[in-house]
N, C-alpha and C positions, 0 to 999 in steps of 0.2 A: 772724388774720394780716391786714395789711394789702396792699391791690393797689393794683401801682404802674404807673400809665398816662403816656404820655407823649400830649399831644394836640396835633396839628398844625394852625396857627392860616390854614392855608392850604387846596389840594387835599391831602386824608388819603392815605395809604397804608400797611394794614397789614402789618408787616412778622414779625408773629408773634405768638402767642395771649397771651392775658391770663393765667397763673394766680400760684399766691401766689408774692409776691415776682420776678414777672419784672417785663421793661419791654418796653412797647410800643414802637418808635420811629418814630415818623412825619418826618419830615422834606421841609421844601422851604426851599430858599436865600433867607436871606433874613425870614423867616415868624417872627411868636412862637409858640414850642410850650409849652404849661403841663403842668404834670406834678400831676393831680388824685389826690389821697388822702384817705381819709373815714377818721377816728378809729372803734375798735371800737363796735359796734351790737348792742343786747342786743334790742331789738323787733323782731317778725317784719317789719314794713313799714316797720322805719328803713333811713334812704338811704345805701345802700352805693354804690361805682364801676360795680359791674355792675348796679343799677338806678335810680342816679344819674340816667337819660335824657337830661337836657340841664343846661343852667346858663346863666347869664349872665354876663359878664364889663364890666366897667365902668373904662377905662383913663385915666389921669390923666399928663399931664406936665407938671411943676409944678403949675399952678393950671390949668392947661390941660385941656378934655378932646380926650384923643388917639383913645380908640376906644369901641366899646362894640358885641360881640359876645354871639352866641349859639352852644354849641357842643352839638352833640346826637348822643349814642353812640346804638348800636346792638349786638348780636351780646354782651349779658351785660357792655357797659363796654368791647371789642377795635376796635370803629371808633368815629370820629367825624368831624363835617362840623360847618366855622364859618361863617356868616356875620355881616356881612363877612368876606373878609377884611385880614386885618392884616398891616403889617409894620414891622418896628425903625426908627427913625430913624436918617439917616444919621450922625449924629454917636453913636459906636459905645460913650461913657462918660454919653452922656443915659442917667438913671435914669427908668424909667417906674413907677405904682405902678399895682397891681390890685386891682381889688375883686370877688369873685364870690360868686356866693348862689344860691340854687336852693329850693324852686323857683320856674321861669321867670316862672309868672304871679304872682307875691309883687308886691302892688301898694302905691305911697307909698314907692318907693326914690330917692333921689337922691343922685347922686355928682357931685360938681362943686366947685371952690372956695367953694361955700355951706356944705355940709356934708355928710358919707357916713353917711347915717342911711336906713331901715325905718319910716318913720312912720306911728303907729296899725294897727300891726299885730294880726290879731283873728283868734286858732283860732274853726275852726268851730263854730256850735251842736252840729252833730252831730259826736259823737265821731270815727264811722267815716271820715270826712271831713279831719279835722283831719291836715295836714301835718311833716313833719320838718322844718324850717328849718334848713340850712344855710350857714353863711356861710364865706369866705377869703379872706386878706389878704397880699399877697408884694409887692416890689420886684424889677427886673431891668432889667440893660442890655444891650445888644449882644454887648460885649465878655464878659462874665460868662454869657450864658445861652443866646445863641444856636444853640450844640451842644448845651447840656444842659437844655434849657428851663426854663422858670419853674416853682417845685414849690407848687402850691397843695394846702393842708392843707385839707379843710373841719372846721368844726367846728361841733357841735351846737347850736344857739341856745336853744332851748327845754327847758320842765324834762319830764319825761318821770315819769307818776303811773302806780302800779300799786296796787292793792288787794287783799288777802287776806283768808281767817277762818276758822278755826278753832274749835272745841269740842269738848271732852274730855269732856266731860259725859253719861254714858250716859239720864240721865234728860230730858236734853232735847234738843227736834228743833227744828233753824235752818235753816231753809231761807231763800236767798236768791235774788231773782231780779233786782235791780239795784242799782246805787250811782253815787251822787252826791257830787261835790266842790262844794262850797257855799261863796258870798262869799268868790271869789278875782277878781283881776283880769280884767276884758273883753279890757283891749288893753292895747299896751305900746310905745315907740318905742324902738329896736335902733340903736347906734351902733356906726359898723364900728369895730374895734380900729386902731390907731396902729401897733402890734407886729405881726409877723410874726405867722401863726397857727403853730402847733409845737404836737406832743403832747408827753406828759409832765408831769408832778408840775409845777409850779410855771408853767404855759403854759395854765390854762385861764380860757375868758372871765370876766372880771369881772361881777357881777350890777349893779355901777352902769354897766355899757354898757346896762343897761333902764331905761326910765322909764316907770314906772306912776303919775304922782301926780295926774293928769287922768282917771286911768283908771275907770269904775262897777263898779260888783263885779256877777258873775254865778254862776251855775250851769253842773254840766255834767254828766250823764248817757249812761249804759249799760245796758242789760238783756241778759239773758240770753231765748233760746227759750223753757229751761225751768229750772225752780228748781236752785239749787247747795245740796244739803244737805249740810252739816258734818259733818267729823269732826274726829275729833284733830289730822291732817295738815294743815297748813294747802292753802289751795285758792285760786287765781286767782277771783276776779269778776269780768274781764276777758274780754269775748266774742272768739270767735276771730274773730269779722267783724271789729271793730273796734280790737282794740289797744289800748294804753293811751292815758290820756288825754298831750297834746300840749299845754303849759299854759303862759304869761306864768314867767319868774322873777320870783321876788318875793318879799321879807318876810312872814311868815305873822303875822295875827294871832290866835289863839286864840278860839274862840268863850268868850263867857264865862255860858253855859247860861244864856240869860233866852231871856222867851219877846218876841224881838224879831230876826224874820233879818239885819233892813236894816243895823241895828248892833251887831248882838252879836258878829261876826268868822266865822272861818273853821270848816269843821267836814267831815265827810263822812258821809253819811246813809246807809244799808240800806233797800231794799225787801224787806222780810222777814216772814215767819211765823214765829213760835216757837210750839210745844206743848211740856206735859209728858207722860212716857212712865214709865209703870206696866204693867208686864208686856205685853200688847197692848193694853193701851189707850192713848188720846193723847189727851189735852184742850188745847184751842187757848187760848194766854194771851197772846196779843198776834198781829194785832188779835183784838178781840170778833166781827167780821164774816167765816163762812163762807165759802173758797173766795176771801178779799182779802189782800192785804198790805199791810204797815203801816212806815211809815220809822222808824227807831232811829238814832241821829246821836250823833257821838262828838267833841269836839273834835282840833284839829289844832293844829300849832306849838307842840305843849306840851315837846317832847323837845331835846334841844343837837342833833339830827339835822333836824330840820325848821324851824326857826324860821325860813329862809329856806330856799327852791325857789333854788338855782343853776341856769345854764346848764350843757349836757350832762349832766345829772347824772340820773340814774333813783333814785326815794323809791319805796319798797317799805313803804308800811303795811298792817299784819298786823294782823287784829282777832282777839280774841281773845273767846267769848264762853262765860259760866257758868265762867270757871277759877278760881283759888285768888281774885284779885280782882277779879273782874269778874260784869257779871251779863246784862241785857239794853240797855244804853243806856240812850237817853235819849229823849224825846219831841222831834220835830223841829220847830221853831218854823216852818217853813214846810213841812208835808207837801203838799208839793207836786209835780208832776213837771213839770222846765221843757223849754223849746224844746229840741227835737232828741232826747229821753228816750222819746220811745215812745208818750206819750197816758196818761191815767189811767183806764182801764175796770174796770185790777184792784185800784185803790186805795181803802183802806177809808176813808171821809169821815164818818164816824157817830160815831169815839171822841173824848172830849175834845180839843183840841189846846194843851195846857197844855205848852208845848216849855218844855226845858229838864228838864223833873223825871223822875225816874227810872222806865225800865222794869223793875221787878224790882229790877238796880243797874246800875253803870254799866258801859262794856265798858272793856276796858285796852288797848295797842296796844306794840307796837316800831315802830321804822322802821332800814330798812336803806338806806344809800347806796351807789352804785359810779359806775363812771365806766364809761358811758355813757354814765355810773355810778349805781349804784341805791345809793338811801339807804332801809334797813329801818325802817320805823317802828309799831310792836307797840302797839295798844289796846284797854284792856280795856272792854267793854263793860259 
């Protein structure tokens, strides 16, 4: 459900609790009040109203700038205090425009008659670290909103990565203890939308409001405490510290299995052990090295579901490993573990690194989409 807050751009006063579907009303004569909403949030630490904390607001008349506040709740999204404050111009059919984004310290924003852009914007190395970006865009005049305030929609900016795996395979043991998204975009410049932000079917941000063509390709890594060992069921690789990855929209290029990371394209890699399992016994077949793990990498962008990362959008790839076609991956052309991934102490450095060519065979995937939205995308290894 969606909560609807009304925020008052003056001294607050709350006049009643936040839950689904009420409204807060804050009011003082005079004052712009914005009415903040966050589109639904499938990540445990995506930014909803009740932990939305603050925001910025960046106000525009004509080419003019008119204001630019900062508003910060309290009490689960039921209070909030702005500074400055603001109020409507006297002429009561002046339209003002708004631009708000959060969060607060998102730096390279500028709104002004040059341009309302996010420039070089860059998620964290560390996963656990990396932000929800949201942004919202509304128009209001005196006359039209000063009973009913300004209703600012936030909407997701960023594409929102989750990774699975699965094995059905009674004979063999996958253990996983981390994964990486390999040769995707660093950073990205965010242009605020023209249009009104609004949910619904046919209202979500355009992925040409990002530009990535300046942009260097990088890595991004997760680990688990302790290994995820596969079953049939598929299973999150997804630590609960950290969430999913928080990623640039953008075009996916497809690794195209050579042993070259820098330009072969996109892919996502396993920190993993596989053995084979014969009654009680288990023999280790990737890596050769006792007590290490070894990266298995599987391209990405191969599906009509991922060939591009939208905005707000959640990609759900599901690997799939030893099933009808799949087998163990692939050799990672860059086994490597990059900034923010954990250190390589448990990484095996001793077997060939012939990326590209098959472990066993390769793995197979889906990818699911929603609108948060998660897009499922299934690979077989």
């Amino acid at each position: 459900m969606k909560r609807k807050c009304i925020l008052g751009l003056a001294g607050l006063m709350v006049l009643g609790a936040c839950t689904n579907d009420e409204v807060i009303d804050v009011k003082q004569t005079g004052s712009i009040d914005l009415r903040p909403l966050i589109e639904n949030s499938t990540r445990a630490t995506a930014t909803t109203v009740a932990n939305l904390g603050s925001f910025k607001v960046d106000v525009l008349k004509g080419t003019e700038t008119y204001g630019a506040m900062t508003v910060t709740g309290s009490d689960n999204g039921t209070k909030w205090t702005t500074s400055p404050l603001t109020y409507w111009p006297s002429n009561a059919s002046q339209q003002l425009d708004f631009y708000a984004y959060a969060p607060t310290t998102t730096t390279g924003v500028t709104i002004d008659n040059t341009g309302k852009k996010i420039t070089s914007y860059t998620p964290s190395t560390t996963v656990a670290d990396q932000k929800d970006l949201v942004i919202a865009y509304n128009t209001g005049t005196k006359t039209a909103n000063e009973a009913s305030g300004v209703p600012l929609l936030f909407k997701h900016a960023l594409s929102q990565i989750e990774v699975k795996a699965k094995c059905a395979n009674a004979n063999m043991k996958v253990e996983i203890i981390g994964v990486k998204v390999v040769s995707v975009a660093k950073d990205g410049t965010f242009t605020f939308p023209t249009a009104t932000t609004q949910s619904g079917t046919g209202h979500e941000l355009a992925l040409g409001l990002w530009n990535t063509a300046s942009s260097q390709k990088t890595a991004y890594m997760v680990r688990n405490s302790a290994p995820v060992e596969l079953t049939k069921t598929a299973q999150s690789l997804m630590p609960s510290t950290s969430g999913t990855f928080m990623l640039i929209p953008q075009a996916i290029t497809p690794w195209n299995k050579q042993n070259n990371a820098t330009t072969a394209g996109s892919y996502i890699s396993v920190l993993c052990r596989i053995s084979n399992v014969s009654g009680d016994n288990e023999t280790l077949i990737f890596p050769t090295t006792a007590g290490k793990y070894g990266f298995s990498a599987v391209a990405i962008g191969t599906t009509d579901n991922d060939k591009t990362w939208e905005p707000g959008k959640k990609y759900i790839y599901t690997l799939e490993f030893f099933g009808t076609d799949s087998g163990g991956g692939r050799f990672d052309p860059d086994p490597t573990v990059p900034d923010g991934g954990g250190g390589d102490t448990d990484v095996d450095t001793t077997d060939p690194k012939d990326g590209g060519k098959e472990i066993l065979k390769p793995i197979t995937f889906t990818v699911d989409v929603e609108d948060w939205t998660e897009m499922p995308v299934d690979l077989n290894m």
